[in-house]
N, C-alpha and C positions, 0 to 999 in steps of 0.2 A: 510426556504426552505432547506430539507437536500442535498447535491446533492452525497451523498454516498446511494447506495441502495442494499441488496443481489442481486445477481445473480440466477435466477432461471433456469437457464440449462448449463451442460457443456461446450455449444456450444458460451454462450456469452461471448466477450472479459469483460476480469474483470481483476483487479487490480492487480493480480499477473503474468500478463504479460504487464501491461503498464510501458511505460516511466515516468511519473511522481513517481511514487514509489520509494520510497528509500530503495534499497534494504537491508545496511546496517542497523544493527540494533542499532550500535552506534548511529548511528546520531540523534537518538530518547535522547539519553544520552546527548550529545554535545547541543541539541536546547532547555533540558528542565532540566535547572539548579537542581543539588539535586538528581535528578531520581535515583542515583544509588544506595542511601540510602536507597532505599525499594528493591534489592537486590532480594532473589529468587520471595517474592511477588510480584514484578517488573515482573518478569517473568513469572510466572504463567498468571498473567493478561493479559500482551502482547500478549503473544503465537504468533501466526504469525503473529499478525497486523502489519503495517510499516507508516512510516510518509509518505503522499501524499504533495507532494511540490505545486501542483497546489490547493489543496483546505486548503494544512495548516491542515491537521486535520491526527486524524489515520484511516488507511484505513483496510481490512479483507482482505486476497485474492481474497475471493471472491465476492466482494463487486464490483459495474459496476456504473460507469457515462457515460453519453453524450459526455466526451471531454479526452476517450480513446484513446491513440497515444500507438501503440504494441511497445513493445522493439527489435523483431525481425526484419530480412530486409526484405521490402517486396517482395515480390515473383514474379517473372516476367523474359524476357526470356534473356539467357545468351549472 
């Protein structure tokens, strides 16, 4: 069951505004011993992906689950 899926419209909360993404792109380095040995192919590959904490896996920006939490605060009156 994959639970990372594209995103088909602008308008859907997707990965590159939720909580669980790691923004950092260390920490893909830090969790996956060796990684840095593959150097710019490392990167190339990556490209924007980032480590999702909640599912353990990499995620795409734009890439959407069921158990999106926004990074921003929610909106509501002052």
């Amino acid at each position: 069951m994959g639970a990372v899926q594209p995103s088909s419209t602008a308008l859907t909360p997707c990965c590159a505004a939720c909580l669980h993404r790691v923004a950092e792109r260390d920490a893909l380095e830090q969790r996956i011993p060796g990684l840095v040995a593959f150097s710019s192919g490392f990167g190339a590959s990556v490209a924007d992906s980032r480590l999702c904490h909640l599912h353990d896996q990499l995620v795409s920006p734009g890439d959407v689950c069921g158990r999106f939490e926004s990074i921003a605060p929610p909106l509501g009156p002052r």
